[in-house]
C-alpha positions as CSV (number, residue, x, y, z in Angstrom):
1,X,-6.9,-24.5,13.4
2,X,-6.3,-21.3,15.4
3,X,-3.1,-20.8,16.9
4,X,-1.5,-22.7,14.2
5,X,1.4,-21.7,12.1
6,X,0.7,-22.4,8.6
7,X,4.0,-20.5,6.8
8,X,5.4,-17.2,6.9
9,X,4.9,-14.0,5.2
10,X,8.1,-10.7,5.3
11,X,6.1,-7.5,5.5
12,X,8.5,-4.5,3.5
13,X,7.7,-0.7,3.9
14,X,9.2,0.1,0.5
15,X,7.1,3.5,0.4
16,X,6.6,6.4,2.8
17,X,5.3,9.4,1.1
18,X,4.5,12.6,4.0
19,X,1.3,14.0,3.0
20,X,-1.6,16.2,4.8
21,X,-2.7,14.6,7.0
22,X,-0.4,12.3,7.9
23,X,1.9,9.5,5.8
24,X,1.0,7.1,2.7
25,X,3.0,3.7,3.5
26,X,3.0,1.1,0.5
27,X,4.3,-2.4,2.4
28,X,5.5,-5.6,0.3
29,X,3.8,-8.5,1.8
30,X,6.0,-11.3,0.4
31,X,5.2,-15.5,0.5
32,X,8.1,-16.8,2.2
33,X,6.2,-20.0,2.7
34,X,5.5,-23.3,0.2
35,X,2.5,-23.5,2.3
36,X,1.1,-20.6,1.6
37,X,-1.3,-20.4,-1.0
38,X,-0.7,-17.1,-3.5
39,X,2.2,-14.7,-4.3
40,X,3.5,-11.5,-3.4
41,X,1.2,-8.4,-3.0
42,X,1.3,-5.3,-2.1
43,X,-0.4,-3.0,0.4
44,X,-1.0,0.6,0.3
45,X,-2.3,2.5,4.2
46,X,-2.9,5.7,5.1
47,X,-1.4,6.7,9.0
48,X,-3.2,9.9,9.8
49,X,-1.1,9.9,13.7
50,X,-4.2,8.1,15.3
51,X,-3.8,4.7,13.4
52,X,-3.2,3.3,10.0
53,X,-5.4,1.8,7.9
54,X,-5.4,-0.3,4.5
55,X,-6.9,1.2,1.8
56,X,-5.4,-0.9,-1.5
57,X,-3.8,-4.0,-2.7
58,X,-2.7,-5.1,-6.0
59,X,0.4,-6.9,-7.8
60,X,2.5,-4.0,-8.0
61,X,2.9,-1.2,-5.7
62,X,1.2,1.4,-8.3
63,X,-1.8,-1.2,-8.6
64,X,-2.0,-0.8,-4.8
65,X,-1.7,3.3,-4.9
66,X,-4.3,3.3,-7.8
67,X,-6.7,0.9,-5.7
68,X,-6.9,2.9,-2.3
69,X,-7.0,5.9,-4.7
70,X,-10.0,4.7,-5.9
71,X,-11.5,3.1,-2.2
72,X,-10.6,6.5,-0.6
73,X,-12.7,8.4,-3.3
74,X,-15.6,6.3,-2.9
75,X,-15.6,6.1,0.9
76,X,-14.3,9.5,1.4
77,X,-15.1,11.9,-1.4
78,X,-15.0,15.7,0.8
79,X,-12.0,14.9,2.1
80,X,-8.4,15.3,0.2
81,X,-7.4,12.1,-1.1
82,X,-4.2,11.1,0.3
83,X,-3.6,8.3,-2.5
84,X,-3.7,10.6,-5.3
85,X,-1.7,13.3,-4.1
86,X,1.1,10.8,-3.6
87,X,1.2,9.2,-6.7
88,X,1.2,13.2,-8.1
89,X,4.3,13.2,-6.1
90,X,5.5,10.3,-7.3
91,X,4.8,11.3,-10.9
92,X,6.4,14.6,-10.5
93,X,9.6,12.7,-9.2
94,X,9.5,10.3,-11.6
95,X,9.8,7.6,-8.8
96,X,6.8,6.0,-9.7
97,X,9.1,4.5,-12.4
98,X,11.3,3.1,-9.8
99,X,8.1,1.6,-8.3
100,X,7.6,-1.2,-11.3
101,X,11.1,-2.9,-10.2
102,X,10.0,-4.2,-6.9
């Protein structure tokens, strides 16, 4: 029924990489609720300054890079892929590692 609360989810930004364009946010979305069906997942969005938008999901927050990764190169292919540049970054950092213990 609409206006009803049926549990609670805690929304995390655990990621913000600065790319062209704009920023690469990967968000937590964590079940904080036994009446909520599912578990924890993650989000990955692109903000270009004009609005923000989701582009992946997954399990982990690499899952969720390497899904919009994918979704941007389908929907987008001439334009720089946002998603893949970060998760350069975040290989050449060697905080992608750091990624798999949320």
């Amino acid at each position: 029924m609409p206006g009803n609360i049926v549990g609670k989810a805690l929304v995390k930004e655990i990621l913000n990489v600065p790319v062209k364009g704009g920023d690469v946010f990967v968000y937590q979305v964590e079940n904080k609720s036994n009446a909520l069906f599912g578990n924890s997942f993650y989000i990955a969005t692109f903000d270009d300054t004009a609005s923000e938008a989701i582009w992946g999901e997954g399990d982990t927050p690499d899952s969720a890079l390497e899904d919009a990764e994918i979704n941007w190169s389908i929907k987008n292919p001439v334009y720089s892929n946002p998603f893949k540049k970060t998760i350069e970054i975040l290989k050449e950092n060697k905080e992608r590692n750091i990624l798999n213990n949320y």
